[in-house]
C-alpha positions as CSV (number, residue, x, y, z in Angstrom):
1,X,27.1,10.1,28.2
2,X,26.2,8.9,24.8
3,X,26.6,11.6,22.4
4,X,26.1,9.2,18.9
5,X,24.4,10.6,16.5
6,X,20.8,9.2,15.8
7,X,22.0,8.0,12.4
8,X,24.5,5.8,14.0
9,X,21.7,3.8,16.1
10,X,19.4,3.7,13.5
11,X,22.5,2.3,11.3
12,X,24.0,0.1,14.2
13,X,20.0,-1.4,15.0
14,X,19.7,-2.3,11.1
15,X,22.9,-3.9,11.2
16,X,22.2,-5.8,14.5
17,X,18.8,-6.9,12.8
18,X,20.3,-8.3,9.7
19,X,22.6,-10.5,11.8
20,X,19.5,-11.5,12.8
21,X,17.8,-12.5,9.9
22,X,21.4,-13.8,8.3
23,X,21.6,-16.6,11.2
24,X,17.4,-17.1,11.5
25,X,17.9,-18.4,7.7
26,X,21.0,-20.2,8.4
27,X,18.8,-22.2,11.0
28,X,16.7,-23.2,8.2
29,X,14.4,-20.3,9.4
30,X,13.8,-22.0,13.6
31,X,11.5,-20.2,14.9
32,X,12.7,-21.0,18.5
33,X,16.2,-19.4,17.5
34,X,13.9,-16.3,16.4
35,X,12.5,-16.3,19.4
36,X,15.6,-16.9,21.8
37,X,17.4,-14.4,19.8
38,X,14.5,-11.5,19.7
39,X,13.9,-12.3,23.5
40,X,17.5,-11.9,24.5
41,X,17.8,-8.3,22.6
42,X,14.4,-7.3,24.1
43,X,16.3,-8.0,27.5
44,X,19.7,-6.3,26.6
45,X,17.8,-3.1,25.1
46,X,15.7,-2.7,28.6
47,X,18.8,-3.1,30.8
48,X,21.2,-0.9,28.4
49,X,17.9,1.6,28.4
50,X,17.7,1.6,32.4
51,X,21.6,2.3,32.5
52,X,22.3,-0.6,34.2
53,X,25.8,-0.7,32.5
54,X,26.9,2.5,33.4
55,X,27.7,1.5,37.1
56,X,31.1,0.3,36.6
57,X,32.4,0.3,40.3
58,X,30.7,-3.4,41.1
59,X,32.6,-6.6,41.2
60,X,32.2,-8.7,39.6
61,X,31.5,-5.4,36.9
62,X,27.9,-5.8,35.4
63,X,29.4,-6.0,31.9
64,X,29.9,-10.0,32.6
65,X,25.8,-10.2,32.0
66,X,26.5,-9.3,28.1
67,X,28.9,-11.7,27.5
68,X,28.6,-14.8,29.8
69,X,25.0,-16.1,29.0
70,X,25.5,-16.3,25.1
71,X,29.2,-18.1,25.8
72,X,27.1,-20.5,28.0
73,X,24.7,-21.3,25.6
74,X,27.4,-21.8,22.9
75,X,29.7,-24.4,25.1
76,X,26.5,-25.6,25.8
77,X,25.8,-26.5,22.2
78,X,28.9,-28.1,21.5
79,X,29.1,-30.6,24.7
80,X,25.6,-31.9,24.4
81,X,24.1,-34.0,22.0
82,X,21.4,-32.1,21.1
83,X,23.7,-29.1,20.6
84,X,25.4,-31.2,17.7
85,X,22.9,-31.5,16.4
86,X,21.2,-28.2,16.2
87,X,25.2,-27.4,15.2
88,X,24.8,-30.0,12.2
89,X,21.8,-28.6,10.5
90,X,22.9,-25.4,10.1
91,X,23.9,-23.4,7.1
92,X,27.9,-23.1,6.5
93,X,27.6,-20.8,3.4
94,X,25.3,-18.3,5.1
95,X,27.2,-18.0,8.2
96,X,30.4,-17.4,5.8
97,X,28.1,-14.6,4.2
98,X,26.9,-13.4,7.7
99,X,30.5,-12.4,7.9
100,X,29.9,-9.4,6.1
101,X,28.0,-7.4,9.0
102,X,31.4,-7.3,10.2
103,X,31.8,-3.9,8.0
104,X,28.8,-1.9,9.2
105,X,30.1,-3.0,12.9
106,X,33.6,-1.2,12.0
107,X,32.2,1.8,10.5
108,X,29.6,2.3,13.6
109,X,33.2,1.9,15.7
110,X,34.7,4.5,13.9
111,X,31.3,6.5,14.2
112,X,31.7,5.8,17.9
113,X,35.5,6.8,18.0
114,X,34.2,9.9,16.2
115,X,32.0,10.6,19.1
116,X,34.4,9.6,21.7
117,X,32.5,6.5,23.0
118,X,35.5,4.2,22.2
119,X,39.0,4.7,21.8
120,X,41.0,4.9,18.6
121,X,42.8,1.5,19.0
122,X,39.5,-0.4,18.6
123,X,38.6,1.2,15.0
124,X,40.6,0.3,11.7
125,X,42.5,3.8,12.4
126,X,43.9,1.7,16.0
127,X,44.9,-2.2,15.9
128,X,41.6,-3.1,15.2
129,X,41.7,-5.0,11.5
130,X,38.6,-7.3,11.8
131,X,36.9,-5.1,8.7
132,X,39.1,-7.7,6.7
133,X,37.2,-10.4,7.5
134,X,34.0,-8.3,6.2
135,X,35.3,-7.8,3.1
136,X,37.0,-11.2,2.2
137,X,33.4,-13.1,3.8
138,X,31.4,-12.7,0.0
139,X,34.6,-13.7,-2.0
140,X,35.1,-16.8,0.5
141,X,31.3,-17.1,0.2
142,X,31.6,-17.5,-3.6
143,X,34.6,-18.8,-4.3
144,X,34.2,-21.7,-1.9
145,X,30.5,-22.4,-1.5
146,X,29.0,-21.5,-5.0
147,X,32.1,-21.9,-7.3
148,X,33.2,-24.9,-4.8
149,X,36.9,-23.6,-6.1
150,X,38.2,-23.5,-2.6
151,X,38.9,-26.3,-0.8
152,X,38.5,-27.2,3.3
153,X,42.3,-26.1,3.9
154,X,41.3,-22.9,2.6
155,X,38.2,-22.6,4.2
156,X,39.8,-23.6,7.4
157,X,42.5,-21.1,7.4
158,X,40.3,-18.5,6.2
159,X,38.0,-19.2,9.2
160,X,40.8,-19.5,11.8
161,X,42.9,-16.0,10.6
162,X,39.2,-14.4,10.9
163,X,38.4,-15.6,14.5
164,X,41.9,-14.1,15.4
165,X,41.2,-10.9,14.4
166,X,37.6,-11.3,16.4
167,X,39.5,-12.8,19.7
168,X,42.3,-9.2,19.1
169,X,39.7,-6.4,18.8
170,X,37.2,-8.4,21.5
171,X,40.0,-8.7,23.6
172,X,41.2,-5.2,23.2
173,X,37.5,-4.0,23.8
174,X,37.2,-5.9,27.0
175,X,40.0,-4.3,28.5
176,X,39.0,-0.8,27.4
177,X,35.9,-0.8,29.2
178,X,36.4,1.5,32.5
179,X,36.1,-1.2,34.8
180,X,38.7,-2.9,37.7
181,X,40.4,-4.6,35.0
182,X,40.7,-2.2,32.6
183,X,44.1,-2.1,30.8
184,X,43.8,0.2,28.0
185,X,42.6,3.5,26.8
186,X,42.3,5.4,30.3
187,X,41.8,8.6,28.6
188,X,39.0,7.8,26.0
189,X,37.5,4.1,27.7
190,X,35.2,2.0,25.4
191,X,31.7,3.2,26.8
192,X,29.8,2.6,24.1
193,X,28.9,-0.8,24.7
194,X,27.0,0.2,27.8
195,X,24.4,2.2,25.9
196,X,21.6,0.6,23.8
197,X,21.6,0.2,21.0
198,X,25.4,-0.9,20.7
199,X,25.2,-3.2,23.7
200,X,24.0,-5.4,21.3
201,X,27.2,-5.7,19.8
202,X,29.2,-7.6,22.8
203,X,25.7,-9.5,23.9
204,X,24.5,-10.7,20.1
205,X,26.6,-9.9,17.3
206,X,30.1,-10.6,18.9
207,X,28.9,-14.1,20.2
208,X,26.8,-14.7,16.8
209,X,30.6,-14.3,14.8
210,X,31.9,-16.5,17.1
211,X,29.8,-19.3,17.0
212,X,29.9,-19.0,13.4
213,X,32.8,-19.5,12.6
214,X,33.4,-22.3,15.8
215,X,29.9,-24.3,13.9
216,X,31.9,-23.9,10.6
217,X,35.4,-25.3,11.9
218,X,33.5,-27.9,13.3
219,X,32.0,-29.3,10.2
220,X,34.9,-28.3,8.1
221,X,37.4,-30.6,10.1
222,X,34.7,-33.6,10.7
């Protein structure tokens, strides 16, 4: 049942549309990545609507359709030619800034913990530390793409350490999720993610973080 408050969609859909508009101007404002993006959340808010991710009993669990087409599309990008290049135009400082969305996503976790839609160990209270890379994104965002006082080691690192703590709590939520293969959390399963708005977190922000900081590696290592 999903017993969030209304200020916590309303919060979680502003944050999930300023991802949005983060990565649109990173794009140098494509309107087919507009369009791809606004299509696929139209799609994920109709299916999260309809309940089609509270049937957790199938195999293979309906969850996969949040997660597998966006990792697609992203291997897709970087083993195709045109990929690289679509990868190569794109903005490195903004998706260092994009980073930031990364604090409203914790404190909508904590809202969900709150509300007991997921379990304590994915919020900053459990073993879920990924608000750090919210916070450090604007000083990284300065200090290395405005000030240019940062070099690529540090930008690399920085980039790296972040996607770990991405890979930990994505990880930790996967296997929270009452599924088959659910490992954690029995008593208080992550069921947020199968209610819209927040299954636009695992279907659009998650996989936006990660290809951000995969396109930025990229181009920092080249």
């Amino acid at each position: 049942m999903n017993t969030a408050p209304l200020y916590v969609e309303i919060f979680f859909i502003v944050t999930t549309l300023m991802t949005l508009w983060i990565f649109f101007k990173a794009t140098a404002s494509s309107k087919p990545t507009l369009w791809l993006m606004i299509s696929w959340l139209i799609i994920q808010a109709g299916l999260g609507l309809a309940g089609f991710y509270l049937n957790t009993t199938t195999i293979p669990p309906r969850m996969i359709a949040l997660i597998v087409p966006p990792m697609l599309l992203i291997a897709g990008m970087f083993f195709t030619q045109k990929g690289k290049q679509y990868i190569d135009s794109i903005d490195t400082s903004l998706l260092t800034l994009l980073h930031t969305v990364r604090i409203p996503v914790e404190i909508t976790l904590f809202w969900l913990f709150t509300a007991k839609m997921v379990p304590e160990l994915m919020t900053f209270e459990g073993r879920n530390f990924d608000i750090l890379s919210g916070i450090s994104a604007p000083i990284v965002y300065y200090f290395g793409y405005k000030q240019k006082l940062f070099g690529k080691s540090i930008l690399i690192v920085w980039n790296c350490l972040c996607l770990g703590l991405l890979l930990n709590i994505v990880i930790t939520a996967i296997l929270s999720v009452p599924t088959t293969f659910q490992q954690f959390s029995f008593a208080e399963p992550n069921i947020g993610v199968m209610y819209f708005p927040f299954v636009w977190l695992p279907c659009f922000i998650v996989p936006v973080v990660l290809f951000s900081h995969l396109v930025t590696l990229r181009k920092l290592v080249q």
